[in-house]
C-alpha positions in Angstrom: 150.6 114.2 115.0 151.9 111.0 116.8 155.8 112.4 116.3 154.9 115.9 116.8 153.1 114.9 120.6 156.3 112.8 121.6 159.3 115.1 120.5 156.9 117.9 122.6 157.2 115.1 125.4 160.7 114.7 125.2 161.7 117.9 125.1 159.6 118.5 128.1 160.8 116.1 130.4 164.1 117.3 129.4 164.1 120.4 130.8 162.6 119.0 133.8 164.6 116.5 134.6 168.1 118.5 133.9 166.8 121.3 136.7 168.0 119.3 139.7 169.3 116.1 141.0 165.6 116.0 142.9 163.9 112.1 142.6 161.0 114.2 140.9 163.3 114.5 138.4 165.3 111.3 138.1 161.6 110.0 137.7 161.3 112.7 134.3 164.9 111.3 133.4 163.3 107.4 133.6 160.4 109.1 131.1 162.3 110.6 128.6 165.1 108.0 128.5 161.9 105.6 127.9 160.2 107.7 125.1 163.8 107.5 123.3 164.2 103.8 123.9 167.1 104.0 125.3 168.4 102.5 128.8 168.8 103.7 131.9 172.2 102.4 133.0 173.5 105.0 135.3 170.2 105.8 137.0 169.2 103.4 139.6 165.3 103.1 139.0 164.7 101.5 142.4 165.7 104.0 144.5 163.3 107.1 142.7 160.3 105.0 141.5 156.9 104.8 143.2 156.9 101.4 141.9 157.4 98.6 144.1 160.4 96.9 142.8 160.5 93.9 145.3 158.5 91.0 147.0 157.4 89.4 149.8 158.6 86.3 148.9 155.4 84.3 149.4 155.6 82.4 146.0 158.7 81.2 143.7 158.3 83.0 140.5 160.4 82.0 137.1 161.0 83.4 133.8 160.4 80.6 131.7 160.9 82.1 128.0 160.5 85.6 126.2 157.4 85.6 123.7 157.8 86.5 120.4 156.4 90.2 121.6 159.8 92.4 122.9 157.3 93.7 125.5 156.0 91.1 126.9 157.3 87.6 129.1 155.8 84.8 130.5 156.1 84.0 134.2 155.8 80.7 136.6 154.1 80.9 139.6 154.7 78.0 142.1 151.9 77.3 144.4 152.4 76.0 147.6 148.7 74.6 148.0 147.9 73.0 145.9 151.2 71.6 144.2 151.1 73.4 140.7 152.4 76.7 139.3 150.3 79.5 137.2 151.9 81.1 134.0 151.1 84.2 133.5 152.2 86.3 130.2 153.1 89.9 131.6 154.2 93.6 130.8 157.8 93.4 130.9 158.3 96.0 133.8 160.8 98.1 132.0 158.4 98.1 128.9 156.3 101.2 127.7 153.8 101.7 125.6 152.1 105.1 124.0 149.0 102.9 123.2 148.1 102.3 127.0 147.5 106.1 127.3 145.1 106.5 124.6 143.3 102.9 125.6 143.5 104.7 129.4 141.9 108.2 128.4 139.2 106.2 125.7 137.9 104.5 128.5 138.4 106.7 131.4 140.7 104.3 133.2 144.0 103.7 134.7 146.5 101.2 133.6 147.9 99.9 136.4 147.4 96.0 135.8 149.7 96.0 133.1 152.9 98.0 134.9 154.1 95.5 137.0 152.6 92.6 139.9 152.1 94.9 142.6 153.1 93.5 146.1 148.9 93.4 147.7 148.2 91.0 144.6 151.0 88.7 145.6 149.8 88.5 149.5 146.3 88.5 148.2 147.5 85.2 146.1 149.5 83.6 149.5 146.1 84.4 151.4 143.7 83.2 149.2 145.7 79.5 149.5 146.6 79.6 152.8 142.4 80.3 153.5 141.0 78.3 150.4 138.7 76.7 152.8 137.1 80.0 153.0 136.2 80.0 149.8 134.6 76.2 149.3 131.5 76.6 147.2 131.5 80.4 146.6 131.1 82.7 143.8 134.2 84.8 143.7 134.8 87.9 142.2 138.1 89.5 141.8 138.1 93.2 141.5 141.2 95.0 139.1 142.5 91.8 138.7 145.5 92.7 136.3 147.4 89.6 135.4 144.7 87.8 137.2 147.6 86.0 139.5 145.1 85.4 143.0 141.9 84.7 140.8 143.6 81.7 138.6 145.8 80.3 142.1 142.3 80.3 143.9 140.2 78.4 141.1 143.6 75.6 140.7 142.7 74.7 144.5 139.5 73.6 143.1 137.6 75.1 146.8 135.3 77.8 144.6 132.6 77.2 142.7 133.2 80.3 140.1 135.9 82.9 140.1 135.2 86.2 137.3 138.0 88.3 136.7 137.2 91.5 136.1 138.9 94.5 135.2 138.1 98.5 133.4 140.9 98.1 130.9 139.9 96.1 128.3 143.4 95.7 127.1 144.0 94.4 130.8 141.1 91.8 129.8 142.9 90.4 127.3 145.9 89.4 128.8 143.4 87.8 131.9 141.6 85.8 129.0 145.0 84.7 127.3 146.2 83.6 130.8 143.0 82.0 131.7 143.6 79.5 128.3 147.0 79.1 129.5 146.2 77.4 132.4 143.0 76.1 131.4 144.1 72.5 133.0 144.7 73.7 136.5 140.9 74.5 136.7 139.4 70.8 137.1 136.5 72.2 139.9 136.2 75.7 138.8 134.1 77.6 136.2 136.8 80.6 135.3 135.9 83.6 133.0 137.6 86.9 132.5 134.8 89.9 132.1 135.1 93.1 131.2 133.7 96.0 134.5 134.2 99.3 134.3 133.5 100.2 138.3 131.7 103.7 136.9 129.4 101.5 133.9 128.3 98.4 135.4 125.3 97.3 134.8 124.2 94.7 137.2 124.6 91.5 134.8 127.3 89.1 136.9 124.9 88.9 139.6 125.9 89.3 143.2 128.9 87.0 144.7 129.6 85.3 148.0 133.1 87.0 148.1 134.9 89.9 146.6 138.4 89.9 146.3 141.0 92.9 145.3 144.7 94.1 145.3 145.5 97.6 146.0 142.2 98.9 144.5 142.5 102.0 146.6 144.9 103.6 144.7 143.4 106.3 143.2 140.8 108.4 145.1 139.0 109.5 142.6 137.6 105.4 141.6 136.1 105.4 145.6 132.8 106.0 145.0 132.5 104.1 142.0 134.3 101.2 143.9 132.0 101.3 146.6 129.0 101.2 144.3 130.3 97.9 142.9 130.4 96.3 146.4 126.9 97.4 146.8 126.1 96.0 143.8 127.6 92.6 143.6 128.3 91.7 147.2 125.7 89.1 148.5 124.0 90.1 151.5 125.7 87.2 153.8 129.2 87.8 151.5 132.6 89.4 152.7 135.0 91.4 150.7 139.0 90.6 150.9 141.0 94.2 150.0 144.8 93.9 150.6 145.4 97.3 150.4 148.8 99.7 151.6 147.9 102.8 153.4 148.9 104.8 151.2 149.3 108.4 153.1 145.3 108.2 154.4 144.3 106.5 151.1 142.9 103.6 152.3 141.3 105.4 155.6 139.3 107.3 153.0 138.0 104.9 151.7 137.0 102.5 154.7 135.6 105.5 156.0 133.2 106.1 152.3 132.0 102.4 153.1 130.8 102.6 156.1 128.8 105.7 155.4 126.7 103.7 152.9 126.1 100.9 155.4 128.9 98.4 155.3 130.6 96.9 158.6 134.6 96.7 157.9 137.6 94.8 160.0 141.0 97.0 158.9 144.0 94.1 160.2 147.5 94.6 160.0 148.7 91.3 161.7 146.7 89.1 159.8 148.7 86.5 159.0 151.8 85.3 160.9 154.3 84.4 157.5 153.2 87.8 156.3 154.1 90.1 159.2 157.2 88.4 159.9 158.3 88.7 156.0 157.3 92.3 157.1 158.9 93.1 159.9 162.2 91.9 158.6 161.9 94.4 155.6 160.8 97.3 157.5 164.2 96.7 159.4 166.6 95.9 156.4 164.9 98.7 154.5 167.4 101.0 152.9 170.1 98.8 153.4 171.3 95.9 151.0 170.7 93.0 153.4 167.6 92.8 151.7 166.2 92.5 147.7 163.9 95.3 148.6 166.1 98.5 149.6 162.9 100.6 148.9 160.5 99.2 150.9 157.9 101.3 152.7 155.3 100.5 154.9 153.1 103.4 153.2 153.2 102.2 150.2 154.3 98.5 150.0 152.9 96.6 152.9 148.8 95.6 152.2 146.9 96.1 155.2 143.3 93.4 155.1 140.3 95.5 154.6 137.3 93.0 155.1 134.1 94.3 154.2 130.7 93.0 155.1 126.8 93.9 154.8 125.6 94.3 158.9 123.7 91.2 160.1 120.3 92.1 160.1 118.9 92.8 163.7 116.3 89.8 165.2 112.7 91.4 165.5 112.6 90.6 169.3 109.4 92.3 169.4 107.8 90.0 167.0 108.9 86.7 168.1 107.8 88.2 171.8 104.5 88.9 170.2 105.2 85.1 169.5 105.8 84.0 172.7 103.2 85.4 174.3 100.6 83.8 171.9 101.5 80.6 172.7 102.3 81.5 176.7 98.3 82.5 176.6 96.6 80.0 173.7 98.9 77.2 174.0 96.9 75.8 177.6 93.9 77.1 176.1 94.4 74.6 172.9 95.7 72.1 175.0 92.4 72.1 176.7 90.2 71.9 174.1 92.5 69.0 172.2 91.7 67.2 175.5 88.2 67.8 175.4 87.9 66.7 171.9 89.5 63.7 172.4 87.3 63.3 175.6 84.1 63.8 173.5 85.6 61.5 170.8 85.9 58.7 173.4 82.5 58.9 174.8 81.0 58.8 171.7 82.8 55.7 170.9 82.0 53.7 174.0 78.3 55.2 173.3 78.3 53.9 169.7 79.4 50.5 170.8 77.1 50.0 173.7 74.7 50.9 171.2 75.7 47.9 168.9 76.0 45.2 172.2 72.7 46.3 172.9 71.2 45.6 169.2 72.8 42.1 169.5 71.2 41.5 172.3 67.8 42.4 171.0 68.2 40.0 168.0 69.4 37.2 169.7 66.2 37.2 172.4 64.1 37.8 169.6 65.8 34.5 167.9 65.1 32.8 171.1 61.5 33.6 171.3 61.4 32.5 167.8 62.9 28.9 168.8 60.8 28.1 171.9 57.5 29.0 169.7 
């Protein structure tokens, strides 16, 4: 049945792609070339794909070795702050694999944390360093955290007190758990643990957390609600959510829209760190051209807006802490009296209780007297 399905496939995209020169169908040229296992030497694949194919530049990343799997690599991360690196064994980006689908429809869930390190999880990573001081103490969850890159850099800076990775695909949670051993040592002030949340299923057992992080969660409209569920459900009522998120054609207006109708207060910043817009700007100009690694940027699609999220602050009951006021404004002179008056009375009966005594020593030493002279 498995040979049957993919010759059906290929055959498909076939046709498809040989209609026209179209990038629709360059991208069915990319599929079936992939489903034969062949290359793709005379298509460029960054100039049709939706995938980003470039970065910001925020981190130094190095291919240290190929693993014994074909489809998979191990990468080094450098970190800035503190002064370490992060391996992370990754997808190759040019691998496939039918098995994802069938993982993805058995679990009703995407796979995109094993296609490639999407640009918002590398700023998200820069901006969790750059702000670890934001995070000192904190439980910290990170929301579709693929290779778990911004999860593991924020728990080496030792600031948090917990950081769970979480993610639907539990093929995606594998890879976090393998990567969390891998760089076990980095993690000297930091309880870290991969767990397995399916936004739709989640039943309440990681508790509520003091900040919520995700990359490019917004990607498919049809996960809003259920996102928006999850912040309800985990987010702490004094907690803030981190979402480095690209626009996406009204995407990601959608969905800050859905959160504020169930109650939340949101920030949406495009200029919110200076490094990162200028890294920015200078793509947006070079775009299309080959001054820069990344001829297909788009802001749309590539550049991660900040969506931060928050419960409202609750409103002070001025009318009970008037009621307050005015309780002391009208007993408070009133009590003050009668702690006077008690003390008053406390006094008197003091000075009575001694005269008393002076005037029983007196007695018996006259009577002692008397007593003498007879």
């Amino acid at each position: 049945t498995g040979a049957l399905y993919r010759t059906w496939l290929i055959r498909v995209v076939s046709v498809m792609s040989d209609q026209n020169a179209s990038r629709n169908s360059a991208r069915w040229s990319i599929l079936r070339d992939t489903l034969l296992r062949r290359g793709s030497a005379t298509r460029n694949h960054s100039e049709v794909s939706r995938r980003p194919t470039g970065r910001f530049g925020l981190l130094s990343v190095e291919t240290l070795t190929s693993t014994e799997e074909k489809d998979w690599e191990l990468l080094q991360y450098r970190l800035p702050q503190p002064s370490t690196s992060i391996t992370l064994r990754q997808r190759r980006e040019e691998a496939f694999d039918l098995k994802d689908f069938k993982v993805c429809n058995e679990n009703k869930i995407d796979n995109t944390g094993l296609v490639c390190m999407w640009p918002a999880e590398e700023v998200l990573t820069y901006y969790c360093i750059a702000h670890a001081e934001a995070f000192r103490g904190c439980r910290v969850l990170e929301l579709g955290a693929g290779a778990g890159l911004a999860g593991l850099a924020l728990a080496a800076t030792g600031m948090a007190a917990e950081v769970v990775l979480t993610d639907g695909n539990p093929t995606v949670v594998e890879v976090l758990r393998d990567n969390i051993r891998r760089n076990q040592g980095s993690f000297t002030h930091t309880n870290v643990h991969a767990e397995m949340l399916h936004w739709a299923h989640y039943d309440g057992r990681l508790g509520e957390f003091d900040v919520v992080i995700a990359a490019d969660c917004t990607f498919f409209k049809d996960f809003h609600a259920s996102l928006v569920e999850i912040l309800q459900h985990t987010l702490h009522p004094r907690g803030m959510v981190f979402m480095f998120n690209p626009a996406r054609h009204g995407s990601l207006d959608r969905f800050a829209d859905l959160v504020r109708q169930v109650g939340f207060e949101t920030l949406l910043e495009e200029e919110y760190d200076g490094i990162v817009w200028d890294r920015h700007q200078r793509l947006s100009a070079a775009a299309g051209t080959s001054r820069e690694a990344w001829p297909a940027y788009n802001v749309e699609t590539c550049f991660p807006l900040l969506l931060q999220i928050r419960w409202p602050s609750k409103p002070r009951n001025w009318l009970k802490y008037g009621v307050m006021i005015s309780c002391l404004l009208y007993l408070g002179p009133r009590i003050w009296v009668s702690v006077v008056e008690n003390l008053q009375v406390k006094r008197k009966e003091r000075r009575n209780s001694t005269s008393t005594e002076v005037l029983a020593v007196n007695t018996i030493h006259e009577d002692f007297n008397v007593d003498m002279d007879g």
